[in-house]
C-alpha positions in Angstrom: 66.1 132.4 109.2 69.4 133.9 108.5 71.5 133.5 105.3 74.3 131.1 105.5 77.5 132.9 105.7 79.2 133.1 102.8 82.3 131.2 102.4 85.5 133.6 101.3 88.3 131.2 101.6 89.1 127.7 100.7 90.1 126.8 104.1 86.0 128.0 105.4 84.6 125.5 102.5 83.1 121.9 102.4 85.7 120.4 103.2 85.8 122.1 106.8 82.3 121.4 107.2 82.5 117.9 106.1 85.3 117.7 109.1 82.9 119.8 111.5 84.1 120.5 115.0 86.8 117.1 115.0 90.4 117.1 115.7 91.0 114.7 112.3 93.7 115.8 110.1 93.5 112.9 107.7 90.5 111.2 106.2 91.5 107.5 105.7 89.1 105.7 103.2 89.2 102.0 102.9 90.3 100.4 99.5 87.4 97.6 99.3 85.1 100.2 99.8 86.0 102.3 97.5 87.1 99.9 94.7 83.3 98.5 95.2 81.7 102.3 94.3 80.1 102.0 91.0 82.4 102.7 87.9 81.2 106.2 87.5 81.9 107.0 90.8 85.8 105.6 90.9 86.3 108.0 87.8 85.5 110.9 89.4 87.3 110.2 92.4 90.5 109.1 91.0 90.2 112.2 88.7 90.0 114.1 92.0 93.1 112.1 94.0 95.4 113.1 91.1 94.3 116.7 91.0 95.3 116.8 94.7 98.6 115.0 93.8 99.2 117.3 91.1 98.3 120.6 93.1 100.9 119.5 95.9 103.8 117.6 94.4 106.2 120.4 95.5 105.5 119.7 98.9 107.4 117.3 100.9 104.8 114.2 101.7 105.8 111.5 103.9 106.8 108.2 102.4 103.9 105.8 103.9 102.0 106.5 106.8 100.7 104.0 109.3 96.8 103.3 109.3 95.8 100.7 112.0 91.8 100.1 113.0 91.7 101.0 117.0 88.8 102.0 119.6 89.3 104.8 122.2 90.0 103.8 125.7 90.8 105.8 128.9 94.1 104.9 130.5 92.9 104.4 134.2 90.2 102.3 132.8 92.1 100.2 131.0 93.0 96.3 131.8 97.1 95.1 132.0 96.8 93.4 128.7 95.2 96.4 127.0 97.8 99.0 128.1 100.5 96.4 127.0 98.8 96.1 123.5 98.5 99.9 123.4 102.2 100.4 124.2 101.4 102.0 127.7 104.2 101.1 131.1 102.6 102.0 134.2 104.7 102.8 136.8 104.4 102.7 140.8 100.7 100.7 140.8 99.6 99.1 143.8 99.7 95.2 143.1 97.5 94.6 145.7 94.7 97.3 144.8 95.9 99.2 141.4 96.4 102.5 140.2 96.5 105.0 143.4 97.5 108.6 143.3 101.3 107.8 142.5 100.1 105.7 139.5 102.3 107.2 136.4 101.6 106.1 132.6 104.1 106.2 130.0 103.7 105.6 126.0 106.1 103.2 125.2 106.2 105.5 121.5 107.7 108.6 123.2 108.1 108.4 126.3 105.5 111.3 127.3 103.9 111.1 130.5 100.0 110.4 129.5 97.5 111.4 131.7 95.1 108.7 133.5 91.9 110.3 132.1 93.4 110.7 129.1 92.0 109.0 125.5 94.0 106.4 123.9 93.8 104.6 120.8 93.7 100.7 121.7 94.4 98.5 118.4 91.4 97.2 117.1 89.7 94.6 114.3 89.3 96.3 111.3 85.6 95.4 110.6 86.0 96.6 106.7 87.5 93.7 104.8 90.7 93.1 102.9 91.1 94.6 99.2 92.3 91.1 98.5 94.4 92.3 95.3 91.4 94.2 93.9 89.3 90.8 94.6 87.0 91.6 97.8 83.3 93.8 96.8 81.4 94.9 99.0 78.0 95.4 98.0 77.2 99.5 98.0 73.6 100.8 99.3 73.6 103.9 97.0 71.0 106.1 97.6 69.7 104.0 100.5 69.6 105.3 103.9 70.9 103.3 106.8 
């Protein structure tokens, strides 16, 4: 078997391969989760978060983002009520028989033309609960396999 290639840059290391082949450019990691991590653990990654904070405080950063639990969906496959919760118009549907060839979807966002095969995000239930004000624990399975 061949040797592993080795890695040269820090843009080739772990952290690409943790990422793999996705299109995710953020990794959003729920509070109650990690607030229930073992004490030992919470050092070390709050040691880590500042590090980052400290290696890129003279770059701009955003001042919140937006972080909402959703499913994917397909447009054309979606139901009136879930395009409306998605923030989707549709435009020249058949009320008789539904989408057709002149079918057009619009994101209510931007404005961009979306695609009818296309993958959407459709709000969702976030299953993880509430931090609760540093209340909620849930119960870690360290070392356990699913």
């Amino acid at each position: 078997m061949p040797d592993a290639p080795i890695k040269t840059h820090p843009t080739d290391g772990p952290v690409q391969d943790w990422f793999s082949l996705s299109y995710t450019n953020y990794q959003v990691i729920p509070r109650t989760l990690m607030q229930s991590m073992p004490i030992e653990w919470q050092e070390r990654m709050v040691a880590c978060l500042a590090e980052l904070a400290e290696a890129y405080q003279h770059l701009p950063q955003a001042e919140v983002y937006k972080v909402e639990a959703a499913r994917e969906q397909i447009v054309e496959e979606m139901t009136s009520d879930q395009l409306h919760a998605a923030g989707i118009e549709v435009e020249n549907d058949d009320t008789d028989y539904g989408p057709g060839p002149e079918t057009t979807y619009h994101s209510t966002a931007d404005g961009r033309e979306l695609d009818r095969h296309e993958r959407v995000l459709l709000p969702a239930v976030d299953p993880v609960p509430h931090y609760n004000r540093g209340r909620t624990y849930v119960e870690p399975r360290v070392g356990e396999s699913a």
